[in-house]
C-alpha positions as semicolon CSV with decimal commas, in nm:
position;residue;x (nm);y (nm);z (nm)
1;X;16,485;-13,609;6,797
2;X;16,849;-13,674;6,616
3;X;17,012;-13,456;6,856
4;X;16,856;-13,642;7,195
5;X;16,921;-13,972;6,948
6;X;17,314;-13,866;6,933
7;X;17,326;-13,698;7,303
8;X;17,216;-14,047;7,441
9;X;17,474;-14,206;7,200
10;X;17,763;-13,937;7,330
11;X;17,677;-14,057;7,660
12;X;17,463;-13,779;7,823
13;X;17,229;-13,940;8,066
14;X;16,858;-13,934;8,014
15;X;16,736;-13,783;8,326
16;X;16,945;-13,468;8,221
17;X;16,823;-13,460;7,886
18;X;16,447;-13,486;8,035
19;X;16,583;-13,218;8,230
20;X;16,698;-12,987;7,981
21;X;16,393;-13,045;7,730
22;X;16,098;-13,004;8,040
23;X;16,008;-13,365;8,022
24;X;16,013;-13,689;8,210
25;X;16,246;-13,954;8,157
26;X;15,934;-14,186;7,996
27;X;15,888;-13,950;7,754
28;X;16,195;-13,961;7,637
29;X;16,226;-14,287;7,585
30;X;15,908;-14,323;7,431
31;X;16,018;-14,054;7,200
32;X;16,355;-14,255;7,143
33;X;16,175;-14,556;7,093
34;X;15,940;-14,447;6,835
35;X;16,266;-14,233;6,661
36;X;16,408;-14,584;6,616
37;X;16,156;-14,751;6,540
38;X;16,110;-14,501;6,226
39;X;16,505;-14,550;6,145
40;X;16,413;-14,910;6,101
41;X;16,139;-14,901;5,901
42;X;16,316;-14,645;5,654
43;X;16,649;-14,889;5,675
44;X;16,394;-15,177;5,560
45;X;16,313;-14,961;5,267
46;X;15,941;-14,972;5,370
47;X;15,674;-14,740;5,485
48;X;15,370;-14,732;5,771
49;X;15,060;-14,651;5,548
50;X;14,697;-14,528;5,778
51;X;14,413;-14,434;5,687
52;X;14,052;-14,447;5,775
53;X;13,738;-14,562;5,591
54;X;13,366;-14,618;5,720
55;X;13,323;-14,969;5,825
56;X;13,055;-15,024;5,570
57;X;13,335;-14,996;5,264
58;X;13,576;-15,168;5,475
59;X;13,360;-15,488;5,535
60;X;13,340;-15,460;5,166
61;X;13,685;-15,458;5,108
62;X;13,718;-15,744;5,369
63;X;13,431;-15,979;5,209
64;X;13,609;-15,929;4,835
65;X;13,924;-16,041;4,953
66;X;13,782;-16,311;5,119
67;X;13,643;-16,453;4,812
68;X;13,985;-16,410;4,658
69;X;14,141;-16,605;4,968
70;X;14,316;-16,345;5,074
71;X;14,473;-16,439;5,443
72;X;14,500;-16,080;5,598
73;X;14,328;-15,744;5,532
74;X;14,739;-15,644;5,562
75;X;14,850;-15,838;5,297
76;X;14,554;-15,759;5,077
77;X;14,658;-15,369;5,097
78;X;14,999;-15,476;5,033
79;X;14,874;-15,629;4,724
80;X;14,658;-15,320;4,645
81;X;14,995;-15,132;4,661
82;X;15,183;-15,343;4,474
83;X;14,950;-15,318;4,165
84;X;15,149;-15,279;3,824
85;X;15,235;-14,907;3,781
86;X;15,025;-14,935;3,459
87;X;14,700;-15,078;3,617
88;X;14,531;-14,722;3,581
89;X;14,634;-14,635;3,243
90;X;14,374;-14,665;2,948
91;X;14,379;-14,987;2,785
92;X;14,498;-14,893;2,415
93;X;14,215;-15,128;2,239
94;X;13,942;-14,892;2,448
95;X;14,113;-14,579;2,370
96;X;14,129;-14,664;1,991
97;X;13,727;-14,794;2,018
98;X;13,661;-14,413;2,219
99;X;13,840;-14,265;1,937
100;X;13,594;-14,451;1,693
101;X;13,320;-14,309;1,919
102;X;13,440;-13,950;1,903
103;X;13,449;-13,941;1,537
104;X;13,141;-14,105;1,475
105;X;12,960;-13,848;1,699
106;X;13,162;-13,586;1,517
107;X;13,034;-13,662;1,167
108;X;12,694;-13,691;1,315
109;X;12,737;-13,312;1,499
110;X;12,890;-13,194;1,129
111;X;12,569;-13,325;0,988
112;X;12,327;-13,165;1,198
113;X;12,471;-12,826;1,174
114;X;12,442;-12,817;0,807
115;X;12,091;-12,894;0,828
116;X;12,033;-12,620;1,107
117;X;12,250;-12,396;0,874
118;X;12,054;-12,454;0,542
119;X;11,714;-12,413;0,751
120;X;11,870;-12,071;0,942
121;X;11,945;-11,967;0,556
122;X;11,638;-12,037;0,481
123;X;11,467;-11,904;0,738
124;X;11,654;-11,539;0,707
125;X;11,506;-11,515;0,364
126;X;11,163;-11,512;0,491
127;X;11,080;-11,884;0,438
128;X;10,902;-12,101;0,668
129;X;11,067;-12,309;0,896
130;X;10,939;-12,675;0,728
131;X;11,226;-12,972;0,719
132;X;11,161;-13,136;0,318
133;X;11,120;-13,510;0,327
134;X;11,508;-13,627;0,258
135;X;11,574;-13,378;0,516
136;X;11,352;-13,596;0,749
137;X;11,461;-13,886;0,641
138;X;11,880;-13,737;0,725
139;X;11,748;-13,640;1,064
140;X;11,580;-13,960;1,090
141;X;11,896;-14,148;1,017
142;X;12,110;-13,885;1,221
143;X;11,904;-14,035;1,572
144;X;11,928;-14,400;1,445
145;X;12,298;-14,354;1,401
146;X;12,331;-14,168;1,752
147;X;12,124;-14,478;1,893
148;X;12,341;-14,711;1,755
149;X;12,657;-14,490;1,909
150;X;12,475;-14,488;2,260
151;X;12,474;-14,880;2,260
152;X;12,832;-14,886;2,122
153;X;12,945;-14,667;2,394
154;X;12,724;-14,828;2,698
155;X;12,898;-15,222;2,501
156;X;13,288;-15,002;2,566
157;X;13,197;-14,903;2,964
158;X;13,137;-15,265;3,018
159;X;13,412;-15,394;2,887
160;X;13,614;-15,187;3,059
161;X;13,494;-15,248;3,358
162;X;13,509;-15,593;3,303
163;X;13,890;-15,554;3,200
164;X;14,001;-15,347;3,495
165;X;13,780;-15,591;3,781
166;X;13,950;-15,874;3,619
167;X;14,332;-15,719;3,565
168;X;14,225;-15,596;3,957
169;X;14,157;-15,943;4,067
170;X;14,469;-16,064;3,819
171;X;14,704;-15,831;4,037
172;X;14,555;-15,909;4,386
173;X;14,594;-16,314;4,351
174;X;14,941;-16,308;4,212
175;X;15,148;-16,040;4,434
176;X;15,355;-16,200;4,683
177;X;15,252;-16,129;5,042
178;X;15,527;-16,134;5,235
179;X;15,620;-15,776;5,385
180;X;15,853;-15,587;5,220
């Protein structure tokens, strides 16, 4: 398309250039048009974005931004764009709470492979497979303390998702919308 760009430029005439290419002078110009049209858009420093989605997500989409007052479905994926470059990455309070997580259910994992170890000792030497009462009572405590890690992790997935709808909403009410 540069080449028929700069042979209409040099001064070739478009009926020769349809001509030459097998093509009718329309097509050429739509072609020129939409060449141009690109060149601008790439000047501007800005890029078409498409895409499709069912209507049942996009009327979702459409409804949210609504309730955020949102004037255009344009200019709310404009705002979607222009999200802070860190709006994905782990929020450090969450990944040091995780990390809390991990080790807890680490120590309880180191825990529960001794006892399986002692009672596979055991076991090999021809006893019977019986868990003594403080061993009941560790096991006991074990699930108590895995409980109480379940509840800490399901208390961690909502905040986070608390955080990230309201840094979400945060970013989409205070970008700009004019093009650019």
């Amino acid at each position: 398309m540069k080449k028929i760009a700069a042979s209409i430029r040099a001064g070739v005439p478009v009926s020769a250039l349809a001509k030459a290419h097998g093509v009718t002078r329309p097509t050429i110009y739509r072609a020129l048009r939409a060449f141009h049209e690109k060149e601008a858009v790439a000047d501007a420093g800005t890029a078409a974005v498409f895409f499709t989605v069912d209507r049942d997500s996009l009327g979702a989409f459409d409804a949210f931004t609504g309730r955020l007052g949102l004037r255009s479905r344009a200019d709310a994926f404009r705002r979607v764009c222009r999200m802070p470059a860190g709006f994905l990455e782990p929020d450090p309070d969450l990944a040091a709470a995780l990390r809390a997580v991990a080790g807890e259910l680490s120590a309880i994992g180191r825990n529960v492979n001794q006892l399986v170890a002692t009672k596979n000792y055991e076991v090999r030497r021809g006893q019977q497979l019986k868990l003594t009462r403080p061993q009941q009572q560790l096991l006991s405590d074990l699930l108590e303390h895995l409980d109480g890690v379940s509840i800490a992790i399901r208390e961690i997935e909502g905040k986070r998702a608390s955080n990230t709808m309201r840094r979400f909403v945060s970013g989409m009410t205070e970008a700009g919308d004019e093009p650019g």
